[in-house]
C-alpha positions in Angstrom: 163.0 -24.3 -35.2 165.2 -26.4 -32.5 163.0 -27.3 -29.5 164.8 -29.4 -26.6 163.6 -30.8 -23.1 164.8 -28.2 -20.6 164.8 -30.1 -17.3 165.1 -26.4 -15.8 161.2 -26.1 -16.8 160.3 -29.8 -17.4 158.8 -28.4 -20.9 160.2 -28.2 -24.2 161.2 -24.9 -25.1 162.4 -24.0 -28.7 166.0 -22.9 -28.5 168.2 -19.4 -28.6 171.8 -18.8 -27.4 172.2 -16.9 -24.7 175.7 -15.3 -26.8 174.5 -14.0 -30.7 177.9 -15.5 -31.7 178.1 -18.7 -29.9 176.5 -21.1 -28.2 178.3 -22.4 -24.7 177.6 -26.2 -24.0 179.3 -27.5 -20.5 179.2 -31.3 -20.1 179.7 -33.4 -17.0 182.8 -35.8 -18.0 183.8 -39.0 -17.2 185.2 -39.6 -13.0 188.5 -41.2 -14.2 188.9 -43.2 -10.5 187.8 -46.3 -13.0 187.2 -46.8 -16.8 184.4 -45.3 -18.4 181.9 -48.2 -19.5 179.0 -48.0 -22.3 176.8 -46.5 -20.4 179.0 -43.9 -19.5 179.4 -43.5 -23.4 175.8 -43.2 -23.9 175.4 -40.2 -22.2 178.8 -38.2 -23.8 177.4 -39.3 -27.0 173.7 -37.5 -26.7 176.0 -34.7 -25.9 178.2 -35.2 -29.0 175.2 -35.4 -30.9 173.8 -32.2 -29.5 177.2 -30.3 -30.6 177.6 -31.3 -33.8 173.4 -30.5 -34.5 174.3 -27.2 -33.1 176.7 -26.7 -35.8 175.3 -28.6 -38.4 172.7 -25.8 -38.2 175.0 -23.3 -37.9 176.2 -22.1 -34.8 179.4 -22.0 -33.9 180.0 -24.1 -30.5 182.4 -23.6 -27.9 182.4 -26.7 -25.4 183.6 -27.1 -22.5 184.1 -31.0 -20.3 184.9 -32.0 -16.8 187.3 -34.8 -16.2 187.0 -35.4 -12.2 190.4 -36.7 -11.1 190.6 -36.1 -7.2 187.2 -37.2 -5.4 186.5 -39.7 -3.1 186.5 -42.6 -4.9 189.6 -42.0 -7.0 191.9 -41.8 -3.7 190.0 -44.9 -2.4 190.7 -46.8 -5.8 194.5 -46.0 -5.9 195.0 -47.2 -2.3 193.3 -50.6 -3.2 195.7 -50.9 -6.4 198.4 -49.2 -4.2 199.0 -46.6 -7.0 199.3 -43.1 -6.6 196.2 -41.0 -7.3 198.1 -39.7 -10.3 199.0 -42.6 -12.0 195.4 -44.2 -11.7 193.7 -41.0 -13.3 196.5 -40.4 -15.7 195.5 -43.9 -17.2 191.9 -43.8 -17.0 191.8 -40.3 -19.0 194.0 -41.7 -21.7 192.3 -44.5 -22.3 189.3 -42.5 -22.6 190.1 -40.0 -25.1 191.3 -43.4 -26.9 187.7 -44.1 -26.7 186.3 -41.2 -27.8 188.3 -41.3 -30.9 187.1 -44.7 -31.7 183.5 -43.6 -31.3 184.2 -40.9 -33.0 183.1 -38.4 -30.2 184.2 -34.6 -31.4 187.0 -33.6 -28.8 186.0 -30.4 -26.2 187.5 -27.4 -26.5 188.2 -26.8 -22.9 188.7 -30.7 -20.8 190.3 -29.2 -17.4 190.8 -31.9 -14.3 189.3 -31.0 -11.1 193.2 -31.2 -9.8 194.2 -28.1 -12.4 191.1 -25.8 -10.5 192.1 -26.3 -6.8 192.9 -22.6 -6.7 189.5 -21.6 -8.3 187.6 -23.9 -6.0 189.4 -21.9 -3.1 188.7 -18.8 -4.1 185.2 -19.4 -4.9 185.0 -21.2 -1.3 186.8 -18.0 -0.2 184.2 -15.7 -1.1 181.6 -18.1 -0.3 182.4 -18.0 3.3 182.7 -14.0 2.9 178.9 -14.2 1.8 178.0 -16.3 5.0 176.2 -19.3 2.1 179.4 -21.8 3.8 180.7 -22.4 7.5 183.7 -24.3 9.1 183.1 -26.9 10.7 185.4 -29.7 12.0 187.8 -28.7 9.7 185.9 -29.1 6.8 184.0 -26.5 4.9 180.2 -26.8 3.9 177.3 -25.0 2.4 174.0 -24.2 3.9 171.3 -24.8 1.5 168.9 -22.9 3.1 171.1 -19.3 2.7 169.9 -19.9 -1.7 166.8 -19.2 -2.6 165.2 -21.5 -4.7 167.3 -24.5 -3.9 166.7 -27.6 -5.9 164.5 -25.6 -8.4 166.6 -27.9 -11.2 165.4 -30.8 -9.7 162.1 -29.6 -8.3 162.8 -30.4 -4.7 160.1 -29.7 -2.2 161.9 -27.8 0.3 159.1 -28.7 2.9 160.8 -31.9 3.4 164.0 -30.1 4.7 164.6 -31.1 8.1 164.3 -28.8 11.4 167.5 -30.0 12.4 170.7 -29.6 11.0 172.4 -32.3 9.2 175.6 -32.5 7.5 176.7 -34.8 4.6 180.4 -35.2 4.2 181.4 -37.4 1.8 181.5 -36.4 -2.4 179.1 -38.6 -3.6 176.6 -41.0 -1.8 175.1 -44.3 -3.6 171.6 -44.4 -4.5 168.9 -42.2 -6.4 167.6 -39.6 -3.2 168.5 -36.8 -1.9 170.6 -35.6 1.0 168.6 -33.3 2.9 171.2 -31.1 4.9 174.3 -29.3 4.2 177.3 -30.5 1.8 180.6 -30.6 1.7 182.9 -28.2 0.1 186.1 -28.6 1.0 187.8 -31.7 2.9 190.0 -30.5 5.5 193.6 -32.2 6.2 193.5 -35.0 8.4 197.2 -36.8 9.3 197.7 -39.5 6.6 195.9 -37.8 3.8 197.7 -38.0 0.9 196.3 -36.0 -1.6 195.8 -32.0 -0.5 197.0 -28.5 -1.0 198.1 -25.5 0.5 195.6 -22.4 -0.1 194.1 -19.6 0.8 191.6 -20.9 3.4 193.6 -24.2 4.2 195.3 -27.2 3.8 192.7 -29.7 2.1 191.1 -31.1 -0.8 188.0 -29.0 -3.0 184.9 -31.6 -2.7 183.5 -33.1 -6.2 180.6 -30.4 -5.6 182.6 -27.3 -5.6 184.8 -28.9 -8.8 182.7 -28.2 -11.4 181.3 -24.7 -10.9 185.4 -24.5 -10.5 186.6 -25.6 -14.0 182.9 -23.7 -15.2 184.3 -20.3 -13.9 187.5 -21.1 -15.4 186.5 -20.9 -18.8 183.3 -19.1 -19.4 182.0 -15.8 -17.7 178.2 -15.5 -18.8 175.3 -17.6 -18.8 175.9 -21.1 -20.8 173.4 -21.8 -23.5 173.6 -25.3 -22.2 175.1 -28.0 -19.4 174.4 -31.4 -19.9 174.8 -34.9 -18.3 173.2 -38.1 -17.1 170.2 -38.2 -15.4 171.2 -39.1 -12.6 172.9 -35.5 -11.9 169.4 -34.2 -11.5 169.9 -35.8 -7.7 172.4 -33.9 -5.7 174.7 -33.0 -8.0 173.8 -30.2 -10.2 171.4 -28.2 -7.7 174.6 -28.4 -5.5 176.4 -26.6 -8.9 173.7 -24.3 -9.5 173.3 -23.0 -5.5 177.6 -22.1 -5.4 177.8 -20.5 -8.8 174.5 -18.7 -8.6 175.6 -17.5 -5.3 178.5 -15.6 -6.7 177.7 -14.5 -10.0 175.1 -12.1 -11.3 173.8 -14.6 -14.0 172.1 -18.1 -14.2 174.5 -20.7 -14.3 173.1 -22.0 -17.8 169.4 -21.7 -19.8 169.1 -25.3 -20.9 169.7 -28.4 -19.1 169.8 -31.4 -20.8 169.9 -34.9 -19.0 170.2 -38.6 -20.8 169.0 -41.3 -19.5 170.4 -44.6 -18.6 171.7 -47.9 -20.3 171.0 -51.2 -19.0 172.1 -54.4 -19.9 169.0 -57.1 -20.4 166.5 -54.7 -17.2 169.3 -54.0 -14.9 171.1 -51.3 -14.0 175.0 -52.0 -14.7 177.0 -52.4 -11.8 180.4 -54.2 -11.1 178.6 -56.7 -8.0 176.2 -58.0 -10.9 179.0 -58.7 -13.3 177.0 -57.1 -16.1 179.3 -54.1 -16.9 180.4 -53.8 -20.9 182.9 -51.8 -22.6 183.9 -51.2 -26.0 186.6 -53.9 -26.0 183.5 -56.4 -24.7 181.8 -55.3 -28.4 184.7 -55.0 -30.5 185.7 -58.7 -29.8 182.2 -59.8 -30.6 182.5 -58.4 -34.0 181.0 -55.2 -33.4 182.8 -52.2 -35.0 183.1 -49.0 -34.0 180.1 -47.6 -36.1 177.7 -49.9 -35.4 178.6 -49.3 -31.4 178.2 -45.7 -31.7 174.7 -46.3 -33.9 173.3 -48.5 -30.9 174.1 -46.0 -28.0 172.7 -43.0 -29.9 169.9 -44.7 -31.8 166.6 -44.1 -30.5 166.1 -41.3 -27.7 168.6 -40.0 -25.2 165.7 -39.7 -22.7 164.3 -42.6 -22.9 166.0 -45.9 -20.9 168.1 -47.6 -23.4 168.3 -51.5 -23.1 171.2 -53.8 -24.0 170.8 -57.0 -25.2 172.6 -59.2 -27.3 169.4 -59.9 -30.0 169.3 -55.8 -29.9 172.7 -55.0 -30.5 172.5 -57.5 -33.4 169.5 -56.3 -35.1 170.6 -52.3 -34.8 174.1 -53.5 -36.4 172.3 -55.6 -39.3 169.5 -52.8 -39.6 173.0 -50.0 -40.0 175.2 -52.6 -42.4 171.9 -52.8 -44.3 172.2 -48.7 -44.7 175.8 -48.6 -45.6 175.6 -51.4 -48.3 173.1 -49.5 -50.1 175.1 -46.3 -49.7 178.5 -47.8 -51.1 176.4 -48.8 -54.2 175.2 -45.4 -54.6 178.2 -44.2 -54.4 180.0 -46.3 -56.9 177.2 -44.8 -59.3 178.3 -41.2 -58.3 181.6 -41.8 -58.9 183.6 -38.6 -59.1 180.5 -36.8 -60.4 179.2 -33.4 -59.4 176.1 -33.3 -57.1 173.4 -32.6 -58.7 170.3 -31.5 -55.7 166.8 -32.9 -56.4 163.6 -33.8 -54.7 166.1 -37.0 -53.1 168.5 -34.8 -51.5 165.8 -32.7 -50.4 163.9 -34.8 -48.7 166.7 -36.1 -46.9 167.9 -33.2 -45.8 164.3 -32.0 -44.5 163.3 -35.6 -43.0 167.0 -35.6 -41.0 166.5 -31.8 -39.6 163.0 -32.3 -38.9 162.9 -35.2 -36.3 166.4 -33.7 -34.6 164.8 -30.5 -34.8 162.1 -32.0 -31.8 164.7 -32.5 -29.1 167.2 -34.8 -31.0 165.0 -37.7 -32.5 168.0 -39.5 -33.3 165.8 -42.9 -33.7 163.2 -41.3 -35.9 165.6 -39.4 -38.0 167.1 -42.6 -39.1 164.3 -44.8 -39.6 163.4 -42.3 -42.3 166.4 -41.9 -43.6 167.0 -45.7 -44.0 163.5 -45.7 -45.8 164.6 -43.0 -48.1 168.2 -44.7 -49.1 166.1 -48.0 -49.2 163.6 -47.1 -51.7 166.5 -45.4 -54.1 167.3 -47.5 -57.1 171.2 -46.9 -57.8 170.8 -48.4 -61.9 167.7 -45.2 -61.6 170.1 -42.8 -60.4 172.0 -40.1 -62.9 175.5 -40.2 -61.9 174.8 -36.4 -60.9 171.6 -37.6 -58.6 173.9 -40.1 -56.9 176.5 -37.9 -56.5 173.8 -35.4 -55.0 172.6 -38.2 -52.7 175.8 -39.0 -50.9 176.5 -35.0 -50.2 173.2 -34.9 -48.6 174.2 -37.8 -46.3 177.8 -37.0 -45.8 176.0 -33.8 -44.1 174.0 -35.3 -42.3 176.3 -37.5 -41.5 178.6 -34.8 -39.8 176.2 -35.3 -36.9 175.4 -39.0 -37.0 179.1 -40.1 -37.5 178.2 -43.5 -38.6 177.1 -43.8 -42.7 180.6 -43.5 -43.5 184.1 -44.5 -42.6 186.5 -42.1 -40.9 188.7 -40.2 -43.2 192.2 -42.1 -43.5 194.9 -41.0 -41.5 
């Protein structure tokens, strides 16, 4: 029985598919104005780990991920490299699917840019406007809270705190973990000079980074998603804002599960660029680090729980994972081109592995028992046969970890 952390809930709840014959996962992607750092990677890996569970127990997964290419900060960035917003978010995507290759990070089956959905976004703004949830105002286009019941029921927001007066943010995204208590933008309006808009329906503009991803959602999937997923620092203004527009146009939740992952920091702090302390995987790579053992320290323990980078903890996790692959290659020279033959080994394996992701992805657990099990395994006490049984279990379980053995050569 699969049981996840539902932040829709703040329980776990064990886990069925909204669709019999496949289970819908929407994740929040990377905002390609800059390069996507570890931390970034942290939380797309949780999310790789929760698709490839999903179908190493069986289902079949369709997945779908944003790539946010035209908000706020992406025209600000190209006017301080005086690039075009084009060519900046061109390069930042390649260079991150680069990166999810070298992680190893299963590639979406739907990865739309905000700048492909501009017509969706106006037509859900459209009808939006039609319902009387959004008003003009000053040109730009925004949506009243207060018109959908049970704002902020992701988050848990106390509506009693809204204010009597009426406020209106207008930027995409504002720093800080809180909560804008008024009405948000959906839709910039032209202003002479702006260089990134369209023509449309309701007006020459931009679609807000709040209206972009119910956009690229709508694009692609028309039911309820088993399950949308990002950091945890969505739960603040962000994904309310995407359950209050979609919700308020379709006749179905927006998705039953809502998974959030939890931060990286580097030695206690929070990375940011005016501390200096930002990493990415060249950083690791030229400190010896390969792409496994990068991968094992962002997805060991729980995707919950804070994760903290330090120098003495990357080296341990990598020594504690070469430790595990050693063994293994032994093992598998005593297989050799043998058949598998299951035993209580394999079994056990297989049961420890499925048991701790089975309790909301126990990544951590799951591999301190699995390290145990390949530790305590004589290769000289193996059959070829029980060898060659021991590295199929692994190579399963493996499908979801992504880090026992090497990639397949090209």
């Amino acid at each position: 029985m699969l049981t996840l952390f539902n932040s829709l809930g703040k329980k776990r709840e064990e886990f069925t598919p909204v669709n019999g014959r496949v289970v819908t996962v929407f994740t929040c992607g990377p905002s390609i104005y800059q390069r996507a750092h570890i931390g970034n990677f942290r939380t797309f890996l949780f999310e790789d780990i929760l698709v490839r569970y999903l179908q190493y127990r069986g289902w079949r997964v369709v997945r779908g991920m944003n790539v946010t290419d035209i908000e706020d900060k992406a025209i600000k960035e190209a006017r301080k490299d005086e690039s075009t917003v084009q060519e900046l978010t061109d390069e930042n995507l390649a260079g991150f699917l680069r990166e999810m290759r070298l992680l190893r990070i299963k590639p979406p089956d739907y990865l739309p840019r905000a700048s492909e959905c501009v017509d969706e976004a106006a037509t859900m703004i459209g009808r939006l406007l039609e319902k009387g949830v959004a008003y003009r105002h000053r040109g730009n286009i925004y949506f009243d809270p207060l018109k959908f019941p049970g704002f902020g029921k992701l988050y848990g927001l106390d509506m009693r705190r809204w204010p009597a007066r009426k406020r209106r943010f207008h930027r995409d995204t504002y720093p800080g973990i809180q909560w804008n208590l008024g009405d948000f933008v959906l839709w910039h309006g032209y202003r002479e000079g702006d260089t990134v808009f369209w023509d449309t329906p309701i007006g020459r503009g931009r679609p807000s980074w709040n209206i972009q991803d119910p956009s690229m959602v709508a694009r692609h999937f028309r039911e309820t998603l088993s399950f949308y997923c990002g950091g945890i620092d969505n739960l603040y203004r962000h994904h309310d804002y995407s359950i209050a527009i979609l919700e308020s146009l379709m006749p179905y939740p927006m998705a039953r599960y809502w998974l959030h992952g939890h931060h990286l920091f580097i030695a206690g702090k929070k990375m940011s660029k005016s501390r200096g302390n930002i990493l990415y995987t060249d950083d690791l790579r030229s400190r010896g680090y390969s792409p496994a053992e990068i991968r094992f320290f962002l997805i060991n323990g729980h995707y919950r729980e804070k994760l903290d980078y330090t120098d003495p903890a990357m080296q341990a996790a990598a020594a504690q994972l070469r430790q595990v692959r050693s063994r293994i290659r032994e093992i598998a020279l005593r297989a050799g081109r043998t058949a598998p033959a299951a035993d209580d080994r394999t079994r056990r394996l297989g049961e420890a592995f499925q048991r701790h992701l089975d309790r909301d992805l126990e990544v951590g657990l799951a591999f301190i028992e699995i390290a145990r099990e390949v530790a305590g395994l004589s290769p000289a006490g193996l059959t070829p046969g029980a060898a060659a049984g021991v590295i199929a279990a692994l190579r399963a379980i493996d499908e979801v970890l992504q880090v026992l053995f090497d990639p397949p050569a090209r």
